[in-house]
TIFIKOL-320923 format. One record per atom (N, C-alpha, C): residue number from 1; residue in one letter; atom name; x, y, z. Coordinates in nm, 2 decimals. Example, Ala and Ser with C-alpha at 12.3 -4.5 7.8 and 13.67 -1.06 7.14 Angstrom:
<rs>
R  resi  resn  name       x       y       z
R     1     A     N    1.32   -0.57    0.78
R     1     A    CA    1.23   -0.45    0.78
R     1     A     C    1.32   -0.33    0.78
R     2     S     N    1.28   -0.22    0.71
R     2     S    CA    1.37   -0.11    0.71
R     2     S     C    1.29    0.00    0.79
</rs>
This chain:
<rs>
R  resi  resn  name       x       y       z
R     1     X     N    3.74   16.59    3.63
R     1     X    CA    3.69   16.49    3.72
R     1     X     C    3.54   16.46    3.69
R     2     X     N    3.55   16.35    3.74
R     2     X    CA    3.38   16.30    3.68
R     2     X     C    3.30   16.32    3.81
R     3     X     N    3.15   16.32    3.80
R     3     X    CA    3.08   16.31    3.94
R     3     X     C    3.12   16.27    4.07
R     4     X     N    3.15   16.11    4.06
R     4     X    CA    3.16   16.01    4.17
R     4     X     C    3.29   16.07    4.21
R     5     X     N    3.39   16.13    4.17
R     5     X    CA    3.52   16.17    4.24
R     5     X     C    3.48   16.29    4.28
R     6     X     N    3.42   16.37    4.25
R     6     X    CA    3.38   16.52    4.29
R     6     X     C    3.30   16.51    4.47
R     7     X     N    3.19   16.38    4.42
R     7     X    CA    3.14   16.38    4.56
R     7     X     C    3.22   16.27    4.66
R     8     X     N    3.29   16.21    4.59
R     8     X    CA    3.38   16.14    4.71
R     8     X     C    3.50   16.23    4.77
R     9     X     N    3.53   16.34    4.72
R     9     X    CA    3.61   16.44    4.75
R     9     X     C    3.54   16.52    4.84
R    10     X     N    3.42   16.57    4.82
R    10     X    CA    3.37   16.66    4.88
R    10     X     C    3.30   16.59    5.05
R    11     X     N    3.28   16.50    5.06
R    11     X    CA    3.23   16.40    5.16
R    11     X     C    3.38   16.44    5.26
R    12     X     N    3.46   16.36    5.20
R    12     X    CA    3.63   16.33    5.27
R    12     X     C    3.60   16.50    5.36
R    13     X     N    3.62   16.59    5.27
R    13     X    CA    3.62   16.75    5.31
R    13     X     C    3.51   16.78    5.41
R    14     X     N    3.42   16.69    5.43
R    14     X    CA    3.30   16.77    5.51
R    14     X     C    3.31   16.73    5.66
R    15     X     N    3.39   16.57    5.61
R    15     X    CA    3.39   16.49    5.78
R    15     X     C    3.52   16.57    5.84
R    16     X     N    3.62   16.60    5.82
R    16     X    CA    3.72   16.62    5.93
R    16     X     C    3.78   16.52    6.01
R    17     X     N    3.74   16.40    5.98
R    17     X    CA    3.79   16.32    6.04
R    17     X     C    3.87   16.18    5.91
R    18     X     N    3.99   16.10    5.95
R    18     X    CA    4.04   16.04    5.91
R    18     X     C    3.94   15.91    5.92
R    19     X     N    3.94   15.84    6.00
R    19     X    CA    3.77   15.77    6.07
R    19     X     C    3.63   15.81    6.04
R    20     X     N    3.55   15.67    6.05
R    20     X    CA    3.40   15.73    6.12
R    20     X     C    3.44   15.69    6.24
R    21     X     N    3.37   15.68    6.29
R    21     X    CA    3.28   15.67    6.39
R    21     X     C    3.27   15.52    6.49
R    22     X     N    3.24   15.46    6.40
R    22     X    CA    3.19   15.34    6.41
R    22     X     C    3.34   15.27    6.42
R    23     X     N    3.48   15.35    6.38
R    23     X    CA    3.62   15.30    6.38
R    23     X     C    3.66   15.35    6.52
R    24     X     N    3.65   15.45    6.53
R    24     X    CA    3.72   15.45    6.66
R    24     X     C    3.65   15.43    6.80
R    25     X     N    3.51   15.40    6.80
R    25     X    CA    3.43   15.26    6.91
R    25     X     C    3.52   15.18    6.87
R    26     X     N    3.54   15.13    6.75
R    26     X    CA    3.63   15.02    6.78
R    26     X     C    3.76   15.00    6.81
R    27     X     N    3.82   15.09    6.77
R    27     X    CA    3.97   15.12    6.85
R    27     X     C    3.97   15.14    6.99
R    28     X     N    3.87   15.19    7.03
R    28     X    CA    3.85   15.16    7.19
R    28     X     C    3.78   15.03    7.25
R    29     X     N    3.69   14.99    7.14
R    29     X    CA    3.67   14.84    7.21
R    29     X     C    3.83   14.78    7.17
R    30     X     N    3.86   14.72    7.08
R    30     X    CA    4.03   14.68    7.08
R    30     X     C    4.05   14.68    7.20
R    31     X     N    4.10   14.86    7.24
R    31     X    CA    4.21   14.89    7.37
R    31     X     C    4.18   14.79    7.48
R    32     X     N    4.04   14.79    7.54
R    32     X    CA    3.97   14.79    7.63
R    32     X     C    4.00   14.63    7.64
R    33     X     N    3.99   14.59    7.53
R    33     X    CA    4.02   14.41    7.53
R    33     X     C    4.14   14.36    7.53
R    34     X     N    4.28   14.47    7.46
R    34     X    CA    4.40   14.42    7.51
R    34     X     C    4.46   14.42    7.66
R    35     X     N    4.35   14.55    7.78
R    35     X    CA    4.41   14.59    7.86
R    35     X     C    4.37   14.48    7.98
R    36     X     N    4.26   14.37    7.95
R    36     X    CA    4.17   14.31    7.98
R    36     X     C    4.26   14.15    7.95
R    37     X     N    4.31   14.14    7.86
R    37     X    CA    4.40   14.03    7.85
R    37     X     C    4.53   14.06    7.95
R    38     X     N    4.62   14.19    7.96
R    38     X    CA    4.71   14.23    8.05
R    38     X     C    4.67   14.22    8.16
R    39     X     N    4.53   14.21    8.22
R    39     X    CA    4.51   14.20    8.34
R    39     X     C    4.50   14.10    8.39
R    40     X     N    4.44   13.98    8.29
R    40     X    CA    4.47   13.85    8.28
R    40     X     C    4.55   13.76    8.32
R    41     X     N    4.70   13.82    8.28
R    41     X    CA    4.83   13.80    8.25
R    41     X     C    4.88   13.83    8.38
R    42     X     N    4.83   13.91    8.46
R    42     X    CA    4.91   13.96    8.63
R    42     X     C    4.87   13.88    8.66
R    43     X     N    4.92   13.88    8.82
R    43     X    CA    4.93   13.78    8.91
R    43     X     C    5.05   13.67    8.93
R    44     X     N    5.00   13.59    9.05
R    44     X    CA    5.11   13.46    9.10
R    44     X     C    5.19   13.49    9.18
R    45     X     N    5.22   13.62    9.17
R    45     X    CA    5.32   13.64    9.32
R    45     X     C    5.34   13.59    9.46
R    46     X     N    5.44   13.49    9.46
R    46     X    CA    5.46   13.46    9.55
R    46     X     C    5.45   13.53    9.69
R    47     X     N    5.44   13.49    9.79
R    47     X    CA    5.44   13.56    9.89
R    47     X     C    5.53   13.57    9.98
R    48     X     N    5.67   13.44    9.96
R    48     X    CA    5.76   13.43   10.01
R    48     X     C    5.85   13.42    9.84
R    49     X     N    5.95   13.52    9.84
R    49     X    CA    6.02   13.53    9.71
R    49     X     C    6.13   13.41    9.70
R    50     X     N    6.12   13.29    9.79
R    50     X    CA    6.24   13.20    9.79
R    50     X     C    6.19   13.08    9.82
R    51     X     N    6.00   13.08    9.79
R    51     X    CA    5.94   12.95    9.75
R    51     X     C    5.92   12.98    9.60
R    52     X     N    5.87   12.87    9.56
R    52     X    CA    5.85   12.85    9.42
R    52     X     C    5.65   12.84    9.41
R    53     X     N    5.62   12.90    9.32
R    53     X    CA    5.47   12.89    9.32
R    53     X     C    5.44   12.87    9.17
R    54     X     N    5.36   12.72    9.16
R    54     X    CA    5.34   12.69    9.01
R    54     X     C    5.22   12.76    8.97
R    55     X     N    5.13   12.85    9.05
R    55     X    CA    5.04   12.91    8.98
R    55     X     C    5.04   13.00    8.88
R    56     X     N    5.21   13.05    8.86
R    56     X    CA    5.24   13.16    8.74
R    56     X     C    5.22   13.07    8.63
R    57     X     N    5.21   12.92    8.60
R    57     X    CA    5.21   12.87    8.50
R    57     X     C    5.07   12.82    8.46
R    58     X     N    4.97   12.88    8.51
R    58     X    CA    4.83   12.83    8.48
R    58     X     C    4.73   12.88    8.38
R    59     X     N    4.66   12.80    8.35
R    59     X    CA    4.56   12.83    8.23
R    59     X     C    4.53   12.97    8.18
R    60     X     N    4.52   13.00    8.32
R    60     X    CA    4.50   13.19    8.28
R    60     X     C    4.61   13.29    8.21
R    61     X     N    4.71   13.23    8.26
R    61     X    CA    4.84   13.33    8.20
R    61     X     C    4.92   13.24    8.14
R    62     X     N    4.91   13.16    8.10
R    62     X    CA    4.97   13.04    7.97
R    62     X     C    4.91   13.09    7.86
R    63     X     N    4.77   13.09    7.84
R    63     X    CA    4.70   13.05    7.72
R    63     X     C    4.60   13.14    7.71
R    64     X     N    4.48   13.15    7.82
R    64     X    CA    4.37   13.22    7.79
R    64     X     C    4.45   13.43    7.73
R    65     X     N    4.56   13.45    7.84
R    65     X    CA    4.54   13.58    7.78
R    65     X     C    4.62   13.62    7.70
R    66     X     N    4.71   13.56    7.67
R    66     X    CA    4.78   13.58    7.53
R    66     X     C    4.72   13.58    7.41
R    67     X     N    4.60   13.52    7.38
R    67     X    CA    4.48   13.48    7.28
R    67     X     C    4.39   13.64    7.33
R    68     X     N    4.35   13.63    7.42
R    68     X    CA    4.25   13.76    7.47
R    68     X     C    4.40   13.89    7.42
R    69     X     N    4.47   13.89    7.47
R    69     X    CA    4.53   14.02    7.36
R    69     X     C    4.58   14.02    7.21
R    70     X     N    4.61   13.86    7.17
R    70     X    CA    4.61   13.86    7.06
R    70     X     C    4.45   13.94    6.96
R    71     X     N    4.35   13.87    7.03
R    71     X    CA    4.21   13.93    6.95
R    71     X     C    4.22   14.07    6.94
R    72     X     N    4.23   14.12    7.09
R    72     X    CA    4.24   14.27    7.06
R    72     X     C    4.30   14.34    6.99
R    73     X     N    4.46   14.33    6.90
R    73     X    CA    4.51   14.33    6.82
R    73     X     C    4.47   14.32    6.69
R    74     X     N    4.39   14.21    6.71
R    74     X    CA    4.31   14.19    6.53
R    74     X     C    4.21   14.28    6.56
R    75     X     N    4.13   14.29    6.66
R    75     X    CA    4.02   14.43    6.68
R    75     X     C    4.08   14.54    6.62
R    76     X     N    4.22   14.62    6.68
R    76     X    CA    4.27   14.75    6.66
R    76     X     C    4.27   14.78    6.48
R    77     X     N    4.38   14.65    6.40
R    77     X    CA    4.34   14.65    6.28
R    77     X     C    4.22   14.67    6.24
R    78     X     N    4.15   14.52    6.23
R    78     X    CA    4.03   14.55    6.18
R    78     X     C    3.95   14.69    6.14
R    79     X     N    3.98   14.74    6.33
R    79     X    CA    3.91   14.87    6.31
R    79     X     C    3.97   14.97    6.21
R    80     X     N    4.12   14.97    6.25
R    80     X    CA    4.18   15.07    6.12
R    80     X     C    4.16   15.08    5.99
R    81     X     N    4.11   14.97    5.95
R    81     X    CA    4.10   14.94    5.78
R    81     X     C    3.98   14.91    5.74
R    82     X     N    3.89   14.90    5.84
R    82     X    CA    3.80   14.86    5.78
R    82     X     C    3.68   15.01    5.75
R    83     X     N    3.67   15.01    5.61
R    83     X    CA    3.56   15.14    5.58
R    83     X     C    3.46   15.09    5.55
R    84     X     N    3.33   15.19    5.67
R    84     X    CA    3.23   15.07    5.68
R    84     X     C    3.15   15.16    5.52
R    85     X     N    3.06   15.09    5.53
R    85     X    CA    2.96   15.12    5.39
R    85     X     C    2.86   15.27    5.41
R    86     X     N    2.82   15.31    5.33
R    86     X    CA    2.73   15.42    5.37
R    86     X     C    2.60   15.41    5.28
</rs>
């Protein structure tokens, strides 16, 4: 083995960890932002279950949070694959 693999082996061995650091802040910012679009997403409940209430169909839970959990999603990735620089 040459240098560069010697110390990139011995690094891997020193952290204990599959991650830095800086990956799993981001796997908890992700979470934090998927759970944040789901909360989005609640609501509209009628108050009488045998009227009809068009507010389940509004901007908020149409569009905005399906997008706000989609992001968080590309956060979770991102965070998994992305190795930051040292």
């Amino acid at each position: 083995m040459d240098k560069k693999t010697q110390e990139i082996n011995t690094n891997e061995e020193k952290s204990g960890f599959v991650l830095e650091k800086i990956n799993y802040i981001l796997i908890g910012v992700g979470f934090v932002v998927i759970i944040i679009g789901f909360l989005l997403l609640s609501g509209g409940k009628s108050e009488d279950p045998t009227v009809y209430n068009p507010e389940i169909f509004n901007f908020r839970r149409i569009t905005l949070a399906p997008i706000v959990i989609l992001l968080g999603f590309i956060t979770e990735i991102f965070a998994i694959l992305w190795k930051p620089k040292k």
